[in-house]
C-alpha positions in Angstrom: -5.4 29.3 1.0 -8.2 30.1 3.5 -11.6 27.7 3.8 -12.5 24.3 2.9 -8.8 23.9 0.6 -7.1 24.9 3.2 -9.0 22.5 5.7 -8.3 19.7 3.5 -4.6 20.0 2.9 -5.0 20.0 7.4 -6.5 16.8 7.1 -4.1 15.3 4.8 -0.9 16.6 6.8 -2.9 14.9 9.7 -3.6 11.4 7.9 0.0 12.1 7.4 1.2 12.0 10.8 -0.7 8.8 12.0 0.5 6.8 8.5 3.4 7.5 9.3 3.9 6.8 12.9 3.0 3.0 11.2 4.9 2.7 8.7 7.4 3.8 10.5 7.0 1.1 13.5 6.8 -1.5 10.8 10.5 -0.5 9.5 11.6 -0.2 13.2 12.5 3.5 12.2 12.1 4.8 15.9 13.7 8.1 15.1 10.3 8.9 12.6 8.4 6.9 15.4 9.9 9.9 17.9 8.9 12.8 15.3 5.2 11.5 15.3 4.6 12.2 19.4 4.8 15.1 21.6 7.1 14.6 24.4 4.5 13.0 26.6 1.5 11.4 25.1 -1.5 10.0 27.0 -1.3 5.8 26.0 -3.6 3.5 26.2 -4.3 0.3 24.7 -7.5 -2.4 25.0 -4.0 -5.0 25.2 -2.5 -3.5 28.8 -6.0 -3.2 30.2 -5.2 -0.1 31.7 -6.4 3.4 32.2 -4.9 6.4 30.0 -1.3 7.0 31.5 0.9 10.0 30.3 3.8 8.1 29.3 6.8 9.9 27.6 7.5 9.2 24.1 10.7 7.5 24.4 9.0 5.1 27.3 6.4 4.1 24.3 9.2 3.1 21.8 11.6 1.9 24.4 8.5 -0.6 25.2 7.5 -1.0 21.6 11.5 -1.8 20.5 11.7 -4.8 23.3 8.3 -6.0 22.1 8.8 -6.2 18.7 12.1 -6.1 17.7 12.5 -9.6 18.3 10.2 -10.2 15.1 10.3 -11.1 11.7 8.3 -8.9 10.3 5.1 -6.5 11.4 2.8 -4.8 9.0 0.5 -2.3 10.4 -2.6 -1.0 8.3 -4.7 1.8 9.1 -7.6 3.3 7.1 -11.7 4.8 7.5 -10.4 7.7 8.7 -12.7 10.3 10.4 -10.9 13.3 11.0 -12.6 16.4 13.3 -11.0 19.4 14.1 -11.6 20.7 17.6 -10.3 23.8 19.1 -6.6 23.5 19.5 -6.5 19.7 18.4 -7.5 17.2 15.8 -9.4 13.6 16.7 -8.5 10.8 14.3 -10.7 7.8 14.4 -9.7 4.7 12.5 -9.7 1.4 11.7 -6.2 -0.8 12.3 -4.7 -4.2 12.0 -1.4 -5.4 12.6 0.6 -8.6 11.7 3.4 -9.8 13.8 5.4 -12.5 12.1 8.2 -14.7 13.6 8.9 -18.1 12.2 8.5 -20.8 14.8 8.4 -24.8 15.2 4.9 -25.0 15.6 4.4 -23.2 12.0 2.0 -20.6 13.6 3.8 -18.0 12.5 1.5 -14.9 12.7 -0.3 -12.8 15.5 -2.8 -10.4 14.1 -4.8 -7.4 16.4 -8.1 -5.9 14.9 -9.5 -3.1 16.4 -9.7 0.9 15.8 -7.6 4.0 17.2 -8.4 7.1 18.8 -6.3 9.3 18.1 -5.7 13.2 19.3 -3.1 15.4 17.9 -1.6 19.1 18.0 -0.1 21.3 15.9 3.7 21.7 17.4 6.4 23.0 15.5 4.7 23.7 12.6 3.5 19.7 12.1 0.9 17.5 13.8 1.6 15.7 16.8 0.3 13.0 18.5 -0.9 13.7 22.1 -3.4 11.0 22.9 -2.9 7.7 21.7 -5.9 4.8 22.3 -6.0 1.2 20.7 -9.3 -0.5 21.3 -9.2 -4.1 20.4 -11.8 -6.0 18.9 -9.8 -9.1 18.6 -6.9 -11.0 18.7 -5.9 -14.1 17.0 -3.1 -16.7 15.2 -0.3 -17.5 18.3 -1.1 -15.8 20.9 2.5 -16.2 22.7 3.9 -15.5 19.8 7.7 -13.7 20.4 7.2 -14.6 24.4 
């Protein structure tokens, strides 16, 4: 399979990858979370106010596991995918919010972040990998100290 087919079955794999590195975080499955990123990734997020930082893949999901392990539930959703392939990588852009849940006194229950990804990825191993991984947050709202 050669031309437009074939570029469109490497677009799916791709949508693939970044669904399920979400999915995955929502079912605390960090062994999948592990199979979506190379062995170092370039991180950023809008929510640590940083600048890019190669960070190795089990630093992200150590981080993510004591920051959301502690909740009820999380439900990530991703979607408006744009999908260009470069060179020797692929650059996702989306569109993502995410629901963290923990029952509390106050009754304000939920946190939810809006914004969009930027996404890089590589082909390694015979499946896309993510290399460069940026959240840029619109907003955030609900309880704010929510799982502190």
């Amino acid at each position: 399979m050669t031309g437009e087919p074939q570029l469109l079955t490497e677009r799916e794999r791709v949508i693939e990858c970044v669904t399920t590195l979400f999915v995955s975080i929502d079912n605390r499955d960090w062994d999948a979370v592990r199979s979506c990123f190379t062995e170092n990734v370039l991180f950023n997020t809008a929510l640590t106010e940083g600048k890019p930082t190669l960070v190795s893949r089990g630093q992200i999901i150590q981080d993510w596991k004591d920051a959301l392990d502690c909740l009820d539930a999380l439900h990530h959703q991703v979607g408006n995918f744009l999908v260009r392939f470069d060179e020797n990588e692929v650059i996702v852009f989306c569109y993502g919010i995410a629901y963290h849940y923990l029952p509390n006194r106050s009754n304000k229950n939920t946190k939810l972040f809006v914004g969009n990804y930027d996404i890089r990825l590589v082909m390694l191993d015979g499946g896309w990998k993510i290399t460069v991984f940026t959240f840029n947050s619109k907003f955030v709202a609900g309880n704010l100290k929510l799982g502190e």
